[in-house]
C-alpha positions as CSV (number, residue, x, y, z in Angstrom):
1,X,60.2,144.6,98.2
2,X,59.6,143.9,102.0
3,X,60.1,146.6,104.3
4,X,62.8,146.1,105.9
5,X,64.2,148.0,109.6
6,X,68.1,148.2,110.1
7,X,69.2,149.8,113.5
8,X,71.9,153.0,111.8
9,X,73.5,156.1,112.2
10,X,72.3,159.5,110.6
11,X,73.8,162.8,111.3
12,X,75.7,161.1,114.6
13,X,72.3,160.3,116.2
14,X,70.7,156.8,116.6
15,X,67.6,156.4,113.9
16,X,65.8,153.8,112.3
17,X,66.5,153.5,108.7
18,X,63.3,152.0,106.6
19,X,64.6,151.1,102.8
20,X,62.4,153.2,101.0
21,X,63.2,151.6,97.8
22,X,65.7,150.2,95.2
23,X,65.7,152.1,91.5
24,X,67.7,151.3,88.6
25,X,68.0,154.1,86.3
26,X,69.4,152.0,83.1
27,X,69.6,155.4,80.8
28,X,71.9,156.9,83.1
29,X,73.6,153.5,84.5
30,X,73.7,154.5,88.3
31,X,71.9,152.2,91.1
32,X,70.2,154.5,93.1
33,X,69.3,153.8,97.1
34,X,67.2,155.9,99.0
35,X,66.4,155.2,102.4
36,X,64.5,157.6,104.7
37,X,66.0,158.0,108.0
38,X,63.4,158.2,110.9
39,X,64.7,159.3,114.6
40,X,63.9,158.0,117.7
41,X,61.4,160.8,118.4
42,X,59.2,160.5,115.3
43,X,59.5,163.0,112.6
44,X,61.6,162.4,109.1
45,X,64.9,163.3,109.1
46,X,67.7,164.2,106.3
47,X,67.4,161.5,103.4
48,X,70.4,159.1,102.4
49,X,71.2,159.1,98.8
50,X,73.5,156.5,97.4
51,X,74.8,156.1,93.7
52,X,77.1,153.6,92.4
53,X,78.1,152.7,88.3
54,X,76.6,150.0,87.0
55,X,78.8,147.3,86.3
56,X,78.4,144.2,83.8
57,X,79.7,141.2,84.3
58,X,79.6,137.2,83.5
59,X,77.0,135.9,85.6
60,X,78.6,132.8,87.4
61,X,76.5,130.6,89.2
62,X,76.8,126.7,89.5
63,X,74.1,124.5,91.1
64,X,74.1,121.0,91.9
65,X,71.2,118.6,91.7
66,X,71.2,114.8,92.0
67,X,68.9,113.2,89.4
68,X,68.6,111.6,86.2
69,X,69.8,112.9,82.7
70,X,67.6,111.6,79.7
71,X,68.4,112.0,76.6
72,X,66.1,113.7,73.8
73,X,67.3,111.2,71.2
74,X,68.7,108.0,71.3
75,X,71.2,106.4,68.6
76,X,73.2,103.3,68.0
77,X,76.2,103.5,66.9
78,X,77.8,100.2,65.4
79,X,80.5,99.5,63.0
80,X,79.6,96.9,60.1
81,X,83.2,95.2,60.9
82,X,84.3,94.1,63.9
83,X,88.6,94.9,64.9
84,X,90.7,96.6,67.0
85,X,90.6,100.3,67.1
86,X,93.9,101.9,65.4
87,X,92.6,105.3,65.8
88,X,89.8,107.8,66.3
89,X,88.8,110.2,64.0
90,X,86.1,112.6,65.8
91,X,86.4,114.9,68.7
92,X,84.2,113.8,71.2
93,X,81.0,116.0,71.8
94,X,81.0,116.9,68.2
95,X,78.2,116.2,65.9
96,X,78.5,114.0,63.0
97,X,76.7,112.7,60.1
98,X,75.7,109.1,59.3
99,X,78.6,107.1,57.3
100,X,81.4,109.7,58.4
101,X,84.2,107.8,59.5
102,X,84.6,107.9,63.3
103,X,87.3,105.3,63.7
104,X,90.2,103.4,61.8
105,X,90.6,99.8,62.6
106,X,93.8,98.2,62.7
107,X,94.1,96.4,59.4
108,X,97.1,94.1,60.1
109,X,94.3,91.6,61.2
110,X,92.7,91.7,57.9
111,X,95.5,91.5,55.6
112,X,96.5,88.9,57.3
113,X,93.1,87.0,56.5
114,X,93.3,88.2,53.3
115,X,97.1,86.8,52.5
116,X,95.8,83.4,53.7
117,X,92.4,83.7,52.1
118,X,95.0,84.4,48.6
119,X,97.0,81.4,49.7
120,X,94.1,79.0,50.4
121,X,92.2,79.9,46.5
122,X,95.9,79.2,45.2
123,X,96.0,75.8,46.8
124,X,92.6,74.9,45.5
125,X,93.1,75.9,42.2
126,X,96.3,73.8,42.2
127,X,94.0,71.2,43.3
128,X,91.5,71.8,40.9
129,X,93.9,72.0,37.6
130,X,95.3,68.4,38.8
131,X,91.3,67.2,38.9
132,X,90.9,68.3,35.5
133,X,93.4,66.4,34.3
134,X,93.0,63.4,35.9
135,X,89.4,63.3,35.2
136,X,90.5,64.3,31.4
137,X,92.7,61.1,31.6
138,X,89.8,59.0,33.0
139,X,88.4,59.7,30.1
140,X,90.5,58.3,27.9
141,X,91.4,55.2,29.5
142,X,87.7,54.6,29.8
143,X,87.5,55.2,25.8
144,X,90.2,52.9,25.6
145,X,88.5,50.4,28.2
146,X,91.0,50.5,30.4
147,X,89.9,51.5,33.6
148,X,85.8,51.3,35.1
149,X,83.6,54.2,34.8
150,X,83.4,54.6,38.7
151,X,86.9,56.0,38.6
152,X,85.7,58.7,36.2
153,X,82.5,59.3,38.1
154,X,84.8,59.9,41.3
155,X,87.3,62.3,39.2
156,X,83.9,64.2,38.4
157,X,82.9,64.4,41.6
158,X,86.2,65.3,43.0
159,X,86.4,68.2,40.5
160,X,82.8,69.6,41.5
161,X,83.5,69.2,45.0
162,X,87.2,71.5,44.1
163,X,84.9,74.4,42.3
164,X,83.0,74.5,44.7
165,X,86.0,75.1,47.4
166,X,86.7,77.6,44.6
167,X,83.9,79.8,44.6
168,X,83.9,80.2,48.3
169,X,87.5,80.8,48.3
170,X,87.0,83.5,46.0
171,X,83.6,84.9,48.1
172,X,85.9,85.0,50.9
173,X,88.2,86.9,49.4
174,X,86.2,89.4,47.7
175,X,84.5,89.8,51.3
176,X,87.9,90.7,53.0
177,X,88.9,92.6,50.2
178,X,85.8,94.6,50.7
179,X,86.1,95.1,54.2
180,X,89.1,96.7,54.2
181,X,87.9,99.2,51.5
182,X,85.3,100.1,53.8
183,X,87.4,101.3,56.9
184,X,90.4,98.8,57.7
């Protein structure tokens, strides 16, 4: 510690007081302060004593700096679907582990594609039952020779072109119907 001179009083007379030292006795929990007192004339004089408990207490001490925060680890976080958030499952500045669910979507969007998605694979099986039975009918007349076989190669056609309608119909639906499994 630097030596340090404060101007004091000892006894009622005028001194110089020279900090002699700071001691912390920690088995006894006092601070102890001695400083010897030295009078204007030369020679020491009486000795102060001090003695205080030791106290503990929080430690509260807040700094400011201006800078830039990096972070030790960097993740993307990304939702497979894309919606409007309905809700919010985690607290934020918690931890969390990969495929917990963080957020609910709002599935009225998505039942809504899915009731037309079911309405549209209705209408093309409709269409597809009345292909088969005109190209079925084709058929016939063309055993009777009643009709051309270019109207039965169009029936054909018309039918492959309605499955195929189909099948995507029913990917889309199984898509949708998947999606709101997952977290709609």
């Amino acid at each position: 510690m630097d030596r340090q001179r404060f101007v004091g009083v000892a006894k009622g007379r005028e001194g110089i007081v020279g900090m002699a030292g700071v001691r912390l006795l920690a088995g006894f929990g006092f601070l102890f302060v001695a400083a010897a007192v030295v009078s204007a004339g030369g020679g020491p004089r009486a000795a102060l004593v001090v003695t205080a408990p030791v106290e503990s207490r929080p430690l509260t001490e807040e700094l400011s700096f201006a800078g830039t925060v990096y972070p030790v680890r960097e993740s993307i976080v990304a939702s497979e679907l894309a919606g409007l958030v309905d809700s919010v499952e985690i607290d934020e500045g918690k931890w969390f582990r990969r495929g917990e669910k963080m957020i609910s979507l709002d599935q009225l969007r998505i039942k809504r594609a899915l009731e037309t998605a079911q309405a549209e694979l209705g209408e093309v099986e409709a269409r597809l039952l009345r292909a088969e039975a005109e190209e079925a009918r084709s058929q016939e007349l063309i055993r009777k020779k009643i009709v051309a076989q270019e109207r039965l190669d169009q029936d054909v056609a018309n039918r492959a072109v309605l499955e195929s309608q189909k099948r995507r119909a029913e990917a889309i639906l199984a898509d949708l119907r998947d999606d709101l499994k997952r977290g709609w």
